[in-house]
N, C-alpha and C positions, 0 to 999 in steps of 0.2 A: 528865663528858666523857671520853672513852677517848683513850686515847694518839694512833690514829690521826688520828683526827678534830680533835685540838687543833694535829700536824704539818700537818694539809691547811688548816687555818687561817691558821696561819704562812707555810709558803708561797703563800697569797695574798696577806697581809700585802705580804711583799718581791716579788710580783709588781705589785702596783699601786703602791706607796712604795717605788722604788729608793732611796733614803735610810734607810729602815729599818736598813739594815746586818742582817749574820749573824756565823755564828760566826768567815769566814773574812775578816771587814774588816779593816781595819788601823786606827789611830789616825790615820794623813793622811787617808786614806780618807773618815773618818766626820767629821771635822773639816774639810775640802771641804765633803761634802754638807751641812756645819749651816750654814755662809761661804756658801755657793749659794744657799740656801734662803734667808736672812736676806736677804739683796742682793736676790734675787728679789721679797721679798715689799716692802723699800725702794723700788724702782721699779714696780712696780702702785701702791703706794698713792700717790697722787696727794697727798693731805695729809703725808704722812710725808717724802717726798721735798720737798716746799715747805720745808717746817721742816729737813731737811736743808741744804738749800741757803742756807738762811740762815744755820744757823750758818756754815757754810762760806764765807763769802759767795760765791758762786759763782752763776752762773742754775741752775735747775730742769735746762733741758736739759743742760747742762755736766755736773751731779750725777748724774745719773742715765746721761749717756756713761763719767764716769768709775766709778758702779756696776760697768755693766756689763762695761769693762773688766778691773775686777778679778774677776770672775766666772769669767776665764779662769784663773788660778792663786791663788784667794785666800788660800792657807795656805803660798804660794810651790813651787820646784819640790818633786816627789816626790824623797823619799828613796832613796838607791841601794840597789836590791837586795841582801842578804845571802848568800851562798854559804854553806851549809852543807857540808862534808865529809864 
């Protein structure tokens, strides 16, 4: 496979899996999209989230409110931007 052809690849890649990350992601960044992804995929499964909620002792609905809650910042706020000089 030629060079060009393995880039035009990759940027499919990251156009259909925003989660994929590139070269210019950062470590919150990619560690978000894994927190997102993982939560996400907790409240779809309907079995997974049941057993969630048990350990928890919580209801199902509760579990999965507080899911998606934390969906909003899961790896907490972003780190302050650096100034370089």
């Amino acid at each position: 496979m030629d060079k060009f052809g393995m880039h035009s690849q990759t940027e499919q890649l990251h156009a259909r899996h925003i989660g994929t990350g590139n070269a210019d992601t950062s470590k919150h960044q990619w560690l978000t999209n894994q927190h997102r992804d993982t939560l996400a995929h907790y409240v779809a499964d309907n079995s997974l989230a049941t057993y969630i909620s048990i350990v928890e002792g919580e209801s199902t609905v509760r579990t999965k409110f507080n899911m998606l809650q934390r969906m909003r910042q899961p790896c907490g706020p972003p780190p302050a931007p650096t100034t370089e000089d």
